[in-house]
N, C-alpha and C positions, 0 to 999 in steps of 0.2 A: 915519467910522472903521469902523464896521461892516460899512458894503458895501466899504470896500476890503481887510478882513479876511475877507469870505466869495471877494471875486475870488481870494486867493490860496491859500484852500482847496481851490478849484477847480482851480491850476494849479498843480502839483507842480514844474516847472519855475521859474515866479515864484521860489517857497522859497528852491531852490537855485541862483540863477542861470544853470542853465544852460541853453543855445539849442540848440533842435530841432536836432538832423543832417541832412546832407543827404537827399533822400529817394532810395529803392530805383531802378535803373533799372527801371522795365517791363518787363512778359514779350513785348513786342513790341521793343522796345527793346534786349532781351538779343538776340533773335533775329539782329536785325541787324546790332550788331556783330560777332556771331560768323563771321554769315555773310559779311559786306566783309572779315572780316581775311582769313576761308580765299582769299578771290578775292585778296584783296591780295598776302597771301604764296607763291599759288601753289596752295595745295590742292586748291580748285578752279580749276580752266587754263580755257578756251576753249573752249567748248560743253558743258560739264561741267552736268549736268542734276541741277537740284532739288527732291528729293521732299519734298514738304512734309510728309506724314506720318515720314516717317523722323525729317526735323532735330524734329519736335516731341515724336517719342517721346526723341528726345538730349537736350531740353531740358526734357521731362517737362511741357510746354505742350498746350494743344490747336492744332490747324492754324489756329485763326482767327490771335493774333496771329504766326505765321509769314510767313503769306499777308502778312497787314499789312508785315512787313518786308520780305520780297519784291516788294512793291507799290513801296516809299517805295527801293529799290534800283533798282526798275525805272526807276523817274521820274529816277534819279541819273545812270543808263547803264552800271550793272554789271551787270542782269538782260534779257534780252527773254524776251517769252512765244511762243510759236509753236501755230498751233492745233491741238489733238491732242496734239500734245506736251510742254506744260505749260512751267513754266519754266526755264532754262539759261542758264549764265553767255555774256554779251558776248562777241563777238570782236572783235578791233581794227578799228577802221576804221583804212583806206587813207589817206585823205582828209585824217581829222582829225588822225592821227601825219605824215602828212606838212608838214602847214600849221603844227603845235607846231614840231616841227620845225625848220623854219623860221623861225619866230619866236625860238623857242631862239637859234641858231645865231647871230643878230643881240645879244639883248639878253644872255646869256649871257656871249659872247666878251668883250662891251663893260665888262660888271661884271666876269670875271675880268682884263683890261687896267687896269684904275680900283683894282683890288685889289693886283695885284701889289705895288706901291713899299711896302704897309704888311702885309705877309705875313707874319709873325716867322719866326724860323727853328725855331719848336717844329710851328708850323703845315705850313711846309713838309716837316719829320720824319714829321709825322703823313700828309700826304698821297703820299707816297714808300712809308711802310708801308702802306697802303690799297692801293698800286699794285702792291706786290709778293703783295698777297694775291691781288687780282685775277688775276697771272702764274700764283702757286699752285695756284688753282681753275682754271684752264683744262684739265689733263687729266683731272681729273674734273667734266666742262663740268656746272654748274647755271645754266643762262643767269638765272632770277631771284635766285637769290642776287650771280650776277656783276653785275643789272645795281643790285641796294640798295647792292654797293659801289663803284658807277659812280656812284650819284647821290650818295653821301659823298664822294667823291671830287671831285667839280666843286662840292659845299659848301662843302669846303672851300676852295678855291679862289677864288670870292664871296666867302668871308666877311666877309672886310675892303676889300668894297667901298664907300667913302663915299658913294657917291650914295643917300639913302633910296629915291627916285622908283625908279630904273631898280632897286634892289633888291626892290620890291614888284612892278615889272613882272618883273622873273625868278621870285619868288616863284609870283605868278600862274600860269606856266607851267608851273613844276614843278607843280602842283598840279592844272595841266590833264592833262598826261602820267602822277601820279599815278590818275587819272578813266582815263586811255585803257588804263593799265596793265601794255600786254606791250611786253615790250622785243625790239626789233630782232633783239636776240642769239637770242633764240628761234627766227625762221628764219633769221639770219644766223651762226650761230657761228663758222663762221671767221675774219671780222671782230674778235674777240675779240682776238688775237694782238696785229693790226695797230694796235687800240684801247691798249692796254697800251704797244707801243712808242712812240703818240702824246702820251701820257701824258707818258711817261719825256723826251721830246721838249720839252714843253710847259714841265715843270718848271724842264729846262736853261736854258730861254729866261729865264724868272722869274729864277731863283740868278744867272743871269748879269749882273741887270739889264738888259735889253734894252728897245728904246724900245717905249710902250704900241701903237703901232701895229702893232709884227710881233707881240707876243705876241695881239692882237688878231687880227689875221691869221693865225697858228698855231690860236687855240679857235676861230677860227669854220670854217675847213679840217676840222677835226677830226672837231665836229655837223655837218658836212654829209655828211663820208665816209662816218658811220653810215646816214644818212639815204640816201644813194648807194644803198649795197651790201642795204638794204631794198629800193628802188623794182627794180636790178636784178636782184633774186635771181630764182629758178627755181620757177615754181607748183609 
């Protein structure tokens, strides 16, 4: 009885039931979400150079755990280092956006065709307004802002795809194209326009009830015209 009266002398929690909180992120740890969101969101674009003394006077760190996040980004494929010049945010690769891509356009098409017959009609509301926002932003073109509501937009559209399998294989993808990061529209903005009225296209197919095949046939037309008007564009 004793020693289990000294145990909870010891542990001021014991007392009063309550369990540790989660713990603190690390100052390495802080650094790097910070720094993936800015590249995520856009702040930092595409060759956009990282001084590390700076972000750590921002974060009131020293350079060490900076470097450390900058390291564990680099290994991810949001940072390369180049010699002389330290490090700076990724550029697209060619290659790997066009092979997603690709993949896309396949597995994609085939979850929004599997989705349609159980689409509600609130869902469809929702993805109509998404569409029109999209139309809204094109004169004052922010191709990343347009392309966060291009990937809600074809969200929603999946969403009520019954297949788990082929759901996690889209998942997968998006989440590769999330890694690769810049969107098409960045050097393709005219494309925008043509995107929008595909959209509006796509939907009618869906409302209309149309057989899984052509609405299939429609999303996968769609992902590739993007993917087109990329490989075509003008250095």
């Amino acid at each position: 009885m004793a020693r289990e009266q000294t145990a909870k002398a010891r542990d001021p929690l014991a007392e009063t039931g309550e369990a540790a909180g989660p713990a603190a992120p690390s100052k390495s740890e802080r650094a790097y979400r910070l720094i993936k969101e800015r590249i995520e969101d856009g702040t930092y674009g595409p060759g956009f150079r990282l001084v590390l003394d700076q972000l750590a006077r921002e974060l009131s760190v020293s350079a060490v755990p900076v470097r450390e996040a900058v390291r564990r980004l680099e290994s991810e494929g949001y940072v390369v280092f180049t010699r002389n010049l330290g490090a700076s945010v990724a550029s697209i690769d060619p290659d790997q956006y066009r092979h997603t891509m690709q993949v896309l356009a396949i597995v994609e098409a085939a979850a929004t065709a599997l989705a349609a017959p159980h689409l509600t009609a609130r869902t469809l509301r929702d993805a109509r307004r998404v569409n029109e926002r999209m139309r809204a932003s094109i004169e004052a073109f922010d191709p990343v802002a347009f392309t966060q509501l291009n990937e809600e937009f074809h969200k929603l559209l999946c969403s009520a795809c019954p297949n788990p399998r082929l759901c996690g294989l889209v998942e997968r993808e998006w989440s590769q194209m999330a890694l690769i990061r810049r969107s098409a529209f960045v050097f393709v903005p005219r494309r925008a326009h043509t995107s929008v009225a595909e959209h509006d296209q796509l939907l009618d197919l869906i409302e209309s009830h149309a057989s899984e095949q052509k609405i299939e046939r429609a999303a996968r037309a769609h992902k590739l015209a993007t993917l087109d008007a990329f490989i075509q564009r003008r250095p």
